[in-house]
N, C-alpha and C positions, 0 to 999 in steps of 0.2 A: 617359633620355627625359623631355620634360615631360608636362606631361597631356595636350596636345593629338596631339603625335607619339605619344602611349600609344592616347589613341581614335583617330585614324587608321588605325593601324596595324591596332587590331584590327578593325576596319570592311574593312581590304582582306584581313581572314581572315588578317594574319602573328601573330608571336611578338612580344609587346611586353616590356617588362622586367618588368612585372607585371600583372594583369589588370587594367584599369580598371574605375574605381567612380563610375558615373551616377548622372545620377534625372531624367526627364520632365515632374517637376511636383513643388512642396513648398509643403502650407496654410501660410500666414503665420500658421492658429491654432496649428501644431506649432513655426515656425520662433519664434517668439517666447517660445515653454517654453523654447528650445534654445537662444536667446540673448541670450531677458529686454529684449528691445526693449520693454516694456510690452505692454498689453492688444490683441487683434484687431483690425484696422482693418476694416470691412466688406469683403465681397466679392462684392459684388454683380455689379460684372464681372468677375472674375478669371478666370473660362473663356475671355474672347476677347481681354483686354488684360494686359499685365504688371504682373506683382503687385509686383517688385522695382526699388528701384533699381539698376546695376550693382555699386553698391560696395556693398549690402545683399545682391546675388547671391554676388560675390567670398568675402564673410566668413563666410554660410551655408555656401557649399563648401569652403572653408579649415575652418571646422569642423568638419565631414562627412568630408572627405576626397577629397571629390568631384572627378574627374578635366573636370567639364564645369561651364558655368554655361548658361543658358535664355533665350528672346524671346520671350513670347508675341503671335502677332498673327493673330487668327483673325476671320473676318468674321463678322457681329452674325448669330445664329441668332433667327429668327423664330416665338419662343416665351414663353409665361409663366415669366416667372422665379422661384424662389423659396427664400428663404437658409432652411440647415436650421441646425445645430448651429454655433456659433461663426461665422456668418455663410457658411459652405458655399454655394456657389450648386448650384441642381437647377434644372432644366427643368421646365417643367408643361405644359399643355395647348398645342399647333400651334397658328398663325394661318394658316396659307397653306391652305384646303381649296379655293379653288375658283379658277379665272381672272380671278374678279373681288377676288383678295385680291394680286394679282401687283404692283398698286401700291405694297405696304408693302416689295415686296425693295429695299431702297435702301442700296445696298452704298458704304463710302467709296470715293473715287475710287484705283485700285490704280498708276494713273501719274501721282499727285500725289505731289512731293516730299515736301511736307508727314507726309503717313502714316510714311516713314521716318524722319523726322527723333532720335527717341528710338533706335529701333535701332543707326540710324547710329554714336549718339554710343556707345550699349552697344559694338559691337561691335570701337568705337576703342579701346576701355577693360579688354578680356580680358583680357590680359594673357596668360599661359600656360595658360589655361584655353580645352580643346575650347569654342568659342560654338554654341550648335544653336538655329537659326530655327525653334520651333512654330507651325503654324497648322495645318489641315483642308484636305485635296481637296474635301472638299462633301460627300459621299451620307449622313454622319451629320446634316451640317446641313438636310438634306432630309428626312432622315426626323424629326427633331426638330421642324421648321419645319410640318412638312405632321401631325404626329401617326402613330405605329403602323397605326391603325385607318383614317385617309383614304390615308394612302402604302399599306400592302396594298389599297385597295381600287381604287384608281390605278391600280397594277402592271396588274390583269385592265381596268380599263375607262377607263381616261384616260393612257396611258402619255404620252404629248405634255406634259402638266400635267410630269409629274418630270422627262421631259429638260430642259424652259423652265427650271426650278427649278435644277436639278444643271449646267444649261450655264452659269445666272448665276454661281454658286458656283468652278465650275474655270474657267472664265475667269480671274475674280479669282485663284484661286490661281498659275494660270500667269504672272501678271504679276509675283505675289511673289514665285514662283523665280526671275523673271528678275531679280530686282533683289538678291536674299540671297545670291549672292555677290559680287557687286561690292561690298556692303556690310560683308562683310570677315566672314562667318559660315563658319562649318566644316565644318557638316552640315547639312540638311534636314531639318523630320520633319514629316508628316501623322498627324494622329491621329483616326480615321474608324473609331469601332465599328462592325464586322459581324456578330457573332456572340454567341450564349448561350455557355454552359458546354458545353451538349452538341451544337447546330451551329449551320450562319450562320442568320444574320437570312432567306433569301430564298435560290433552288437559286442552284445553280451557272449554269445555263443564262441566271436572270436576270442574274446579276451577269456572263457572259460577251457578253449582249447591250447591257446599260445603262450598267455602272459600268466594266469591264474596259478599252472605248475611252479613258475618260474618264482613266483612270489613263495607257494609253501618250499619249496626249495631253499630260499635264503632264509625264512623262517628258524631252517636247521641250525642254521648259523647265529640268527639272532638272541642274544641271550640277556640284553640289555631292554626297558622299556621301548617300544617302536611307534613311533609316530609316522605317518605318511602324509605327504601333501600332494593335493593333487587340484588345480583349480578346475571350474566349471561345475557342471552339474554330473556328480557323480554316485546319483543314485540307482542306479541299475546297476551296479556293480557293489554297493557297499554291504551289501550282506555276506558275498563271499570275501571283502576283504576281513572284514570284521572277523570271521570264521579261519579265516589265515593268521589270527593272533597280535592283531596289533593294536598298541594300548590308547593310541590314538587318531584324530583324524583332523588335517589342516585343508584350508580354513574355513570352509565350508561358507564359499564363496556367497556374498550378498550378491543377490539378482540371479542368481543360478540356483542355490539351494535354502529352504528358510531352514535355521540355527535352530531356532524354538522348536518347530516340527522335525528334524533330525534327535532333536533333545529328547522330548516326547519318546520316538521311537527306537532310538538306540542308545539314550544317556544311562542304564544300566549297566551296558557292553563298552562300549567307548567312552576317553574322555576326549571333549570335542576343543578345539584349538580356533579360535577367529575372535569375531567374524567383522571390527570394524573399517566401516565403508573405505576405501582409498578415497574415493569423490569427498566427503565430506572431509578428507584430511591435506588432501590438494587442493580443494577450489571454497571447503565449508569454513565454520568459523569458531574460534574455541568453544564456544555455548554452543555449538552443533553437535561439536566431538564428544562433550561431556554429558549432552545428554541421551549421546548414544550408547556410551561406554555405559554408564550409570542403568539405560534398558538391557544392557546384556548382561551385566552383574544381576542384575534383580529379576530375570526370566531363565536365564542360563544357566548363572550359579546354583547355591553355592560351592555346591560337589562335584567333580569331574566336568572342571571348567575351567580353560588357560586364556585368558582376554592377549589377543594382538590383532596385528594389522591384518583387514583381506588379504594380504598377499605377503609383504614386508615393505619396509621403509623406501620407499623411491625415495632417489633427489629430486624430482618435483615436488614433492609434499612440502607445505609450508613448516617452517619452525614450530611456527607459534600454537599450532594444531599438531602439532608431534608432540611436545610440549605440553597439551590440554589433555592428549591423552592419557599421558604420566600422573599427571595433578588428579584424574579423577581416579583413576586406580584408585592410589592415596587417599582420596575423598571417602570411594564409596566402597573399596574392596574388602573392607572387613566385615 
């Protein structure tokens, strides 16, 4: 198999010739330890636009080992920005709190050629590399956009404000699945926090009232493999994502959800995406990584199972353990 027929395969829950080895996202401050391209270029937008060129993607995952390369294209979240450590971008403070802030959603045009023109040319260029279109359904760009504190207080007294918000957001997304696979991509993925470590962001009830349409909605659209990430504990919601038709589920966060027990209960339905620790890859030690990689190939595999990071690659994570996790792949993936 190549890498692509490898992530395919395990996406449709079969038997690949060895478990594939993702990643969602990789800081250009790590990818540049790891391949001495020089110093961090900013990143100031790196959460909604692509950080890489193809052929700077290509040669990260040929490094790595990595069975996929990435597109980032996510629509501009309507918030303070602000770089932390080697240029990290974080969110700060909402703009959107009231009706009179609705003029600032001014989203690029999602049926203008123009917006694909970069992917396009990515997607020409894989080569045997899975390509996975990242962008956002909306509800984290909403809650981002709107702030924690005016989005809860929404929820009980302006719910009309978040739908205006979250319908501009998946519209646009709707248009972008209609055009990622024509554009020669492989999978899907939305990446939309809901959840803390110990449960979602908001009941169930809400997210079965507000966000749950919004998802079979883009559903309509989706015709590509779908993956979703979403960290924390997101189990009170994953039976109706699961039911919303998506082929997979990232990363099923360590210390918030166990892998094995979500395995158990849904590795018929989904194929599950994770789950190793960030701790042990920023603070642990190669013989920690490998023989945590090596427990998740041998509980998790070997069917509908995509081995990557908790989360993705920070630039805090050590080399040498980014590095150990590639090697044991290779070890023990077949």
């Amino acid at each position: 198999m190549n890498s692509r027929e490898r992530v395919l395969a395990a996406l449709r829950r079969e038997r690949p010739d060895r478990i594939p080895h993702c990643e969602l996202g990789i800081d250009r401050a790590l990818a540049v330890q790891l391949m001495g391209w020089g110093p961090p270029t900013d990143q100031a937008a790196s959460l909604e636009s692509q950080p890489y060129t193809v052929e700077e993607a290509k040669a990260l995952s040929t490094f790595l080992s990595l069975d996929n390369i990435y597109y980032v294209l996510r629509a501009p979240v309507l918030a303070q920005k602000i770089p932390g450590q080697d240029g990290r971008l974080f969110y700060g403070e909402g703009l959107l709190h009231t009706e009179a802030d609705l003029h600032l959603l001014q989203l690029p045009d999602p049926h203008d050629a123009a917006l694909y023109a970069d992917a396009a040319a990515f997607a020409r260029e894989k080569g045997d590399f899975a390509a996975w279109f990242v962008t956002r359904m909306g509800i984290f760009s909403v809650m981002l956009g709107m702030g924690t504190e005016a989005f809860s207080i929404a929820l009980y007294e302006n719910r009309p404000l978040i739908e205006t918000i979250l319908d501009y957001y998946v519209d646009w997304t709707c248009a972008l699945a209609d055009h990622a696979a024509a554009l020669g991509f492989d999978v899907f993925v939305t990446t939309d926090d809901m959840a803390f470590k110990s449960t979602t962001f908001f009941s169930p009830k809400v997210f079965r009232e507000l966000v749950l349409p919004r998802y079979h909605r883009l559903a309509r659209h989706v015709t590509l493999p779908w993956v979703l990430h979403s960290d924390g504990n997101m189990l009170p919601f994953l039976d109706d994502l699961v039911n919303v038709g998506i082929a997979g589920f990232h990363p099923v966060e360590k210390g918030a959800m166990d892998i094995r027990q979500v395995k158990r209960d849904y590795g018929d339905r989904i194929c599950l995406l994770g789950n190793v620790d960030l701790n042990l890859l920023g603070l642990g030690t190669p013989e920690e990584v490998d023989a945590e990689v090596r427990g998740l190939i041998e509980d998790v595999g070997p069917a509908g199972y995509i081995l990557t990071s908790g989360n993705s690659l920070a630039g805090y994570l050590k080399p040498e353990c980014v590095i150990a996790k590639s090697e044991a792949v290779r070890k023990y993936g077949s």
